[in-house]
C-alpha positions as CSV (number, residue, x, y, z in Angstrom):
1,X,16.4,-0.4,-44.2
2,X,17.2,2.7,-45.4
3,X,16.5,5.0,-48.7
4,X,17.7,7.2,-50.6
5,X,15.5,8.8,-53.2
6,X,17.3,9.5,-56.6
7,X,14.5,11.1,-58.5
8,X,11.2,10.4,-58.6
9,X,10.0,6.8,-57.8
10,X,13.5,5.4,-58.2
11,X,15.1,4.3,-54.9
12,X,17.9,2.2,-53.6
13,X,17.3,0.5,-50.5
14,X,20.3,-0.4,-48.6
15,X,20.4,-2.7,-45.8
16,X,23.1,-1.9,-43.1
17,X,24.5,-4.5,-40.3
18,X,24.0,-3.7,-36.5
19,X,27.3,-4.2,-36.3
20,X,29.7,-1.5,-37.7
21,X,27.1,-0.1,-39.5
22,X,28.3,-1.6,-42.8
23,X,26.2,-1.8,-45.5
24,X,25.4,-5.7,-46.2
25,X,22.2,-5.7,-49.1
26,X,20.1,-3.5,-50.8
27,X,18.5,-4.0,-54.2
28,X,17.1,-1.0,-56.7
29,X,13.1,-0.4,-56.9
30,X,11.6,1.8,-59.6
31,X,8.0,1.9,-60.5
32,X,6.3,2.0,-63.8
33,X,4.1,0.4,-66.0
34,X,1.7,0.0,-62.7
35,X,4.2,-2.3,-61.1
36,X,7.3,-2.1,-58.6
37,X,10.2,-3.4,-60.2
38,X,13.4,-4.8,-57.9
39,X,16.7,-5.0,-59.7
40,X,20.1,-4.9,-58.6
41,X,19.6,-7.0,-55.2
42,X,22.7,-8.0,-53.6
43,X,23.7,-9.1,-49.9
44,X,26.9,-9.7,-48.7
45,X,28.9,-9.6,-45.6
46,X,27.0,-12.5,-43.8
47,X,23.6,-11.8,-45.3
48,X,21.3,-14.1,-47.2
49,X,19.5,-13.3,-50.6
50,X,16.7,-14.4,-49.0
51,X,16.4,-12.0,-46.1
52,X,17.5,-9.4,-48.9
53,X,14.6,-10.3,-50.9
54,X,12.6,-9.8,-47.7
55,X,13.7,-6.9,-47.2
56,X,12.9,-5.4,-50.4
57,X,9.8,-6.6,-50.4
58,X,9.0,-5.0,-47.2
59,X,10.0,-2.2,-48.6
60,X,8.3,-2.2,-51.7
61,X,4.8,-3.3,-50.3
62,X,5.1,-0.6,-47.3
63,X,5.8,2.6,-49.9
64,X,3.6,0.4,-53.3
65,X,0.5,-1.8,-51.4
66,X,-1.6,-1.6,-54.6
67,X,1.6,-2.6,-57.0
68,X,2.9,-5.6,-58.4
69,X,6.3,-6.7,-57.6
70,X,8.2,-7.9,-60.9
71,X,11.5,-8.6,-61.7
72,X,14.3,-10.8,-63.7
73,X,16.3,-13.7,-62.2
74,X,18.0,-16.5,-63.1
75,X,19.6,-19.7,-61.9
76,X,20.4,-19.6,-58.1
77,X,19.1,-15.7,-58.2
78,X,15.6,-16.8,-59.3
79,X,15.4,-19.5,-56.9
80,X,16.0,-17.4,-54.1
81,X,13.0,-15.0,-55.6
82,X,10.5,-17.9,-56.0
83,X,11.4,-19.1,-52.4
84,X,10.2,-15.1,-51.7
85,X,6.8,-15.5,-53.2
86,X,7.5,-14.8,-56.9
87,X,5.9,-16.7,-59.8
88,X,8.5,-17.9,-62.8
89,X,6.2,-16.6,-65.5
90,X,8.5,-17.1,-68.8
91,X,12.1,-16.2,-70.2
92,X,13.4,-12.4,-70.6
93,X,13.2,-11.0,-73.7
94,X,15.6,-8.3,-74.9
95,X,14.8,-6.2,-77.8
96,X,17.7,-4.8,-79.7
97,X,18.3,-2.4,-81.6
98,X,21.1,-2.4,-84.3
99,X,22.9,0.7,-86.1
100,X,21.4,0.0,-89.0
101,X,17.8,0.4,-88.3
102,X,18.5,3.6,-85.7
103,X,20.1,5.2,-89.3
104,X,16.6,4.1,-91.2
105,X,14.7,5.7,-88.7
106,X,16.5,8.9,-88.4
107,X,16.8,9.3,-92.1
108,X,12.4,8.9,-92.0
109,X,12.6,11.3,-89.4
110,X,15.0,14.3,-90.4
């Protein structure tokens, strides 16, 4: 693996074949919150999710040992995870925000 660090604890971890040097997976891993968070994983060109997840998890635990690894999957994408040691632990949840209530709370705030 390689890095390359984009500011502070936010890195992308690329993965590149012995052959050509192509770049094959890599993933995004931030912290915050106390945890290591993995987004953005992707392997292609002959490599498996599953030794992308390694990978990044490698990764994570060499540069984080004391963190949490967390992240947000679904279908095929969080079976792959599971079979990499995570535990399913409910559904995402996205807060929204509309227009209207970003004008209410500027208007309380000018």
């Amino acid at each position: 693996m390689i890095t390359d660090e984009t500011s502070g604890t936010r890195m992308t971890l690329l993965r590149r074949a012995a052959l050509n040097n192509r770049i094959v997976a890599g993933a995004v891993v931030s912290t915050g919150g106390g945890v290591v968070g993995v987004s953005n994983l992707f392997a292609g060109d002959g490599a498996s999710a599953d030794a992308a997840w390694a990978g990044a998890l490698t990764e994570a635990a060499a540069r984080w040992p004391d963190l949490d690894v967390v992240g947000y999957e679904g279908g095929a994408d969080l079976d792959t995870a599971l079979r990499s040691g995570f535990t399913a632990v409910g559904p995402l949840r996205v807060w929204l925000r509309t227009s209207e209530a970003t004008r209410h709370l500027r208007r309380r705030t000018e």
